[in-house]
MDTraj code that builds the backbone (N, CA, C; nanometers):
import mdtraj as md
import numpy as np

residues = "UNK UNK UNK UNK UNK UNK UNK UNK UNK UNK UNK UNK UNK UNK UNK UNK UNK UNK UNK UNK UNK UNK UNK UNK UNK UNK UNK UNK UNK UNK UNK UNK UNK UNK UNK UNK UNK UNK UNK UNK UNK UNK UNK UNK UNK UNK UNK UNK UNK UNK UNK UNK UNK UNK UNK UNK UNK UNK".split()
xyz = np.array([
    [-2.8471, -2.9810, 4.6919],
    [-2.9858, -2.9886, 4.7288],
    [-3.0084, -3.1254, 4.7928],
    [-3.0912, -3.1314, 4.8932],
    [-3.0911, -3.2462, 4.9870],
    [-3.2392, -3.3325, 4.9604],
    [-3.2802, -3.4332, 4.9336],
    [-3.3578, -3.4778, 4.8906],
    [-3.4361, -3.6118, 4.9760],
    [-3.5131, -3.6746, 4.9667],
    [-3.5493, -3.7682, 5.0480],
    [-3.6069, -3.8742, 4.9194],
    [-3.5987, -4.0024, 4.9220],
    [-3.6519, -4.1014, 4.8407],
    [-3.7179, -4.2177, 4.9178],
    [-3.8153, -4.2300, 4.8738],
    [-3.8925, -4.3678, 4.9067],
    [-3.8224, -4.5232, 4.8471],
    [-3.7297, -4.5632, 4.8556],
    [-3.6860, -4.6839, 4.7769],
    [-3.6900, -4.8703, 4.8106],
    [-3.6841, -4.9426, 4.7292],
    [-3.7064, -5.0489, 4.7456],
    [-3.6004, -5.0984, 4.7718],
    [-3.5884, -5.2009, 4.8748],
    [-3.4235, -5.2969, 4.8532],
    [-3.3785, -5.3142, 4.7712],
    [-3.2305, -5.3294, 4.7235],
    [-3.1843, -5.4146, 4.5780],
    [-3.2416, -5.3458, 4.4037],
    [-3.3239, -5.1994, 4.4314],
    [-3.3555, -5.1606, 4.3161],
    [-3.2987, -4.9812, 4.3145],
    [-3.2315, -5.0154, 4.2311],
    [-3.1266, -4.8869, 4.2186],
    [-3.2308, -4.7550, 4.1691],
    [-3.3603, -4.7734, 4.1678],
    [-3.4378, -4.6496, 4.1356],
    [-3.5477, -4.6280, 4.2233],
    [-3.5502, -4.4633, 4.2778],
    [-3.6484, -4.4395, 4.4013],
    [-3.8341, -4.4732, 4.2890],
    [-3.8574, -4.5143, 4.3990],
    [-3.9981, -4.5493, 4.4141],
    [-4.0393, -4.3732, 4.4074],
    [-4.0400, -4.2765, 4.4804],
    [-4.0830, -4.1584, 4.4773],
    [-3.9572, -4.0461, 4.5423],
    [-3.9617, -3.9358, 4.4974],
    [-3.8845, -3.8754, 4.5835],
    [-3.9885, -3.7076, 4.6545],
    [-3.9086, -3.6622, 4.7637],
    [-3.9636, -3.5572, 4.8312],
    [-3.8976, -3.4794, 4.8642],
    [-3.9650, -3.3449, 4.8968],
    [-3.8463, -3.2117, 4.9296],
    [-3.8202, -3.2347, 5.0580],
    [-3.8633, -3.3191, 5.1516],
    [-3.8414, -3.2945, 5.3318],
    [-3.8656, -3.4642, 5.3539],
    [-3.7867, -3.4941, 5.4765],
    [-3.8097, -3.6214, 5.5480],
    [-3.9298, -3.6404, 5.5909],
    [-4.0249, -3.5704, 5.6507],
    [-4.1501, -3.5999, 5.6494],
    [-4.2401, -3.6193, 5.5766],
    [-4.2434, -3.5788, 5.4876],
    [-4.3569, -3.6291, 5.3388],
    [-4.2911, -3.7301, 5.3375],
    [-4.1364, -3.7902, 5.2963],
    [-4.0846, -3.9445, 5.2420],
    [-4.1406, -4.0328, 5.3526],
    [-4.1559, -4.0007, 5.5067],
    [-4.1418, -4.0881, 5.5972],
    [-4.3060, -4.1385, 5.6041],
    [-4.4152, -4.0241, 5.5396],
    [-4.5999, -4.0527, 5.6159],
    [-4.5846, -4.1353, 5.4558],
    [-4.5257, -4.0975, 5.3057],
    [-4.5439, -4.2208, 5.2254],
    [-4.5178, -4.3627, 5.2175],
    [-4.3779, -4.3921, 5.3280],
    [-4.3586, -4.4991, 5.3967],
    [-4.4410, -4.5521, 5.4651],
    [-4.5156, -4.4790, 5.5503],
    [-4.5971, -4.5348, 5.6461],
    [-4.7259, -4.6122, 5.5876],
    [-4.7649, -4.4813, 5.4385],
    [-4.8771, -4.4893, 5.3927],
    [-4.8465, -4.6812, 5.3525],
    [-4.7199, -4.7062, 5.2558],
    [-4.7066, -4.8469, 5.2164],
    [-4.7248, -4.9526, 5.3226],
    [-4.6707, -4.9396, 5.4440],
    [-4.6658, -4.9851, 5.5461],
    [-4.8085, -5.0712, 5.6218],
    [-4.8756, -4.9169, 5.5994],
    [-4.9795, -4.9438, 5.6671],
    [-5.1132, -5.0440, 5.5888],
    [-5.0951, -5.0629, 5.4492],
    [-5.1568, -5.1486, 5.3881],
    [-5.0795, -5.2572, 5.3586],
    [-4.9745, -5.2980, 5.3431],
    [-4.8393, -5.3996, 5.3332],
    [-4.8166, -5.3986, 5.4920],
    [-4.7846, -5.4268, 5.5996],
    [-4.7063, -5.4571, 5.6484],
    [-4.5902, -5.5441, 5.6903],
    [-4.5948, -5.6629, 5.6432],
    [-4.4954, -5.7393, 5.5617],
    [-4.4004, -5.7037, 5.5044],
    [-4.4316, -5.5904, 5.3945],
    [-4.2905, -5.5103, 5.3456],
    [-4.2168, -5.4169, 5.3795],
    [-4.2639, -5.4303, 5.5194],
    [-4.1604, -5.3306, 5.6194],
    [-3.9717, -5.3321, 5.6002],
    [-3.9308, -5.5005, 5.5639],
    [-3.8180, -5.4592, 5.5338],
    [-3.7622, -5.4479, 5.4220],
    [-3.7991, -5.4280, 5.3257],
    [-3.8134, -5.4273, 5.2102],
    [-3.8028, -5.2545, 5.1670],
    [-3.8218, -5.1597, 5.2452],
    [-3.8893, -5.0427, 5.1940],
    [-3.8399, -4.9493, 5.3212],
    [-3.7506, -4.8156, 5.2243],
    [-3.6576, -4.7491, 5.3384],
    [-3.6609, -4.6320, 5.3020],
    [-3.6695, -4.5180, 5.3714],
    [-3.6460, -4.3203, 5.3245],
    [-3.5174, -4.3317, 5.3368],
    [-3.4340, -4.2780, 5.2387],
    [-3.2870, -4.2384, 5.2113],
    [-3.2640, -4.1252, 5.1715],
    [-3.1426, -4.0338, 5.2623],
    [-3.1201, -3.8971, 5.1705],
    [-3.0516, -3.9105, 5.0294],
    [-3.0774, -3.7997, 4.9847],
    [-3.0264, -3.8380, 4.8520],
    [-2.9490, -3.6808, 4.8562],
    [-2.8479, -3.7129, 4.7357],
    [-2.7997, -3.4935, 4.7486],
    [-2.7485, -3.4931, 4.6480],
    [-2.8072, -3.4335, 4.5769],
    [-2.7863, -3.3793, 4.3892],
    [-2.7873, -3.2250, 4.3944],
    [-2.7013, -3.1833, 4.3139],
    [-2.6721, -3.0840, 4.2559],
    [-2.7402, -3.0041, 4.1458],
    [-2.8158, -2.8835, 4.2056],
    [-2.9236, -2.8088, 4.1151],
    [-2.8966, -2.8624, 3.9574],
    [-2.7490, -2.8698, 3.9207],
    [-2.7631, -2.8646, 3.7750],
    [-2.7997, -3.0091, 3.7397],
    [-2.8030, -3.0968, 3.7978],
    [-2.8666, -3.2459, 3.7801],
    [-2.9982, -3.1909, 3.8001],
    [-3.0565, -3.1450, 3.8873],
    [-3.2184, -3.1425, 3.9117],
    [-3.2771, -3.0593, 3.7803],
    [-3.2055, -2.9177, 3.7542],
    [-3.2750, -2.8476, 3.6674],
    [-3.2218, -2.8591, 3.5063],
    [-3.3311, -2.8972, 3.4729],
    [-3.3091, -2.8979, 3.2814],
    [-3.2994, -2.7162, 3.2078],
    [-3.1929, -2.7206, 3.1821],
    [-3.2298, -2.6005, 3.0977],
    [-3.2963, -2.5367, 3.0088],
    [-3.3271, -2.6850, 2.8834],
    [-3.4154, -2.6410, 2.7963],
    [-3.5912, -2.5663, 2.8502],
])
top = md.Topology()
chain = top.add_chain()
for i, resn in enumerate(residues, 1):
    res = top.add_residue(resn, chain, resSeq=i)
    for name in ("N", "CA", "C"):
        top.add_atom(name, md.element.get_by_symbol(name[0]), res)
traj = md.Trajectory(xyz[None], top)
């Protein structure tokens, strides 16, 4: 399963994640557009996990 994450430089945990590159990319923008300064700081990355990581069984 192919995934998209909102993440910070240097911090090994997504800020948010999304089902499609476009929702990750307008929440980027959204940070962007009130920060702009932390433009480099702040990047959409695919991510690709395997249903049985995503889904809990219990």
């Amino acid at each position: 399963m192919k995934l998209f994450a909102l993440v910070e430089a240097d911090d090994p945990l997504a800020i948010d994640v999304f089902v499609n590159e476009k929702l990750a990319a307008e929440a980027l923008l959204d940070v962007l557009r009130d920060e702009p300064k932390w433009a480099p700081f702040f990047s959409v990355v695919e991510i690709e996990i395997s249903e049985s990581q995503f889904f809990c069984p219990n």
